[in-house]
C-alpha angles and dihedrals in degrees: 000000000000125000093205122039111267127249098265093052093050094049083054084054102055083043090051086051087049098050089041098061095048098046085060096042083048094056090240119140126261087253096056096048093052088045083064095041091054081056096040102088122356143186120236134197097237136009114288097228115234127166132150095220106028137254107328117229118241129214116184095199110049092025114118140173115230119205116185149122117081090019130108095223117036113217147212117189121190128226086255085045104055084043084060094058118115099272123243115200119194133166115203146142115273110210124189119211079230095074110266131086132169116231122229106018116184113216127187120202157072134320117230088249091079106059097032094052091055093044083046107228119237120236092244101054112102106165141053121217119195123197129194130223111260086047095243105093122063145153150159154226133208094249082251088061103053088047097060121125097254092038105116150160104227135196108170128047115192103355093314151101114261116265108242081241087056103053113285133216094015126347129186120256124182095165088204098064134068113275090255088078090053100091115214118213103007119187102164132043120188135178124215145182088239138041118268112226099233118222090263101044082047086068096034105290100138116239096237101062096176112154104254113247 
């Protein structure tokens, strides 16, 4: 149990506040308006799949993770390797931007640290891009971002293994942000100087996708 609401119920909050608002500017009753709110952001009981290439195919033994650009030593982990790194365990609310989210969602991982200590990070570097396999997906993080403390590679949701729909072998998670940040897939992971316009900022999405409230 939380002290405090979760994210997801206090981004319900500030959306109650919202409909509510506009329920009253549209003339609309009280009822109706919290009629759209119930429908405004639910909880369902799985991951609604979405993907703009499909689900990514997913080899154990030839996989690798690739870390370059702005860094001193650039660096390939295998699939064994990344499963050595120190484990990071988190349980959190996922949100999507379409209006669903699951609460307490457990992730097993790594956090970020692990693999960027060992490429060694430039000092100029301020930003963290991360691809897909397929080449279509992408997204990034400021490099402070990507160093929070919540900020992780997973590979495995709820005690188990990541289905090949939900990211196998490692997905992004940033539990703050809307579920469009949260790579799936991710196979490179490079650092930059600027930011890298992700696939869904690139058609409106905004940059800074933190959960309101």
């Amino acid at each position: 149990m939380h002290d405090m609401p979760s994210m997801f119920e206090r981004l319900r909050m500030s959306r109650r506040k919202f409909t509510l608002w506009i329920a009253a500017a549209a003339g609309t009753t009280l009822l109706e308006g919290l009629w759209r709110i119930a429908f405004a952001y639910r909880r369902v009981r799985s991951f609604l799949i979405r993907s703009i290439e499909g689900t990514q195919q997913f080899d154990p033994n030839s996989w690798q993770l690739r870390v370059d650009g702005l860094v001193r030593k650039e660096s390939v982990f295998t699939y064994p390797a990344i499963l050595q790194l120190p484990k990071m365990t988190q349980t959190k609310d996922f949100v999507c931007v379409e209006g669903w989210g699951l609460d307490n969602q457990k992730w097993e991982g790594f956090h970020l640290r692990e693999i960027l200590i060992q490429a060694e990070v430039k000092p100029e570097a301020k930003y963290v891009t991360f691809f897909a396999t397929g080449g279509k997906y992408s997204d990034s993080l400021s490099l402070t971002q990507a160093l929070e403390p919540e900020t992780m590679l997973a590979y495995k949701l709820n005690d188990k293994w990541l289905r090949p729909q939900q990211g196998r072998p490692v997905r992004l998670i940033v539990p703050r942000m809307y579920g469009y940040k949260s790579v799936k897939w991710v196979e490179r992971i490079t650092l930059t100087k600027d930011q890298h316009i992700g696939y869904w900022e690139k058609r409106g999405y905004p940059i800074d996708a933190s959960i309101e409230g």
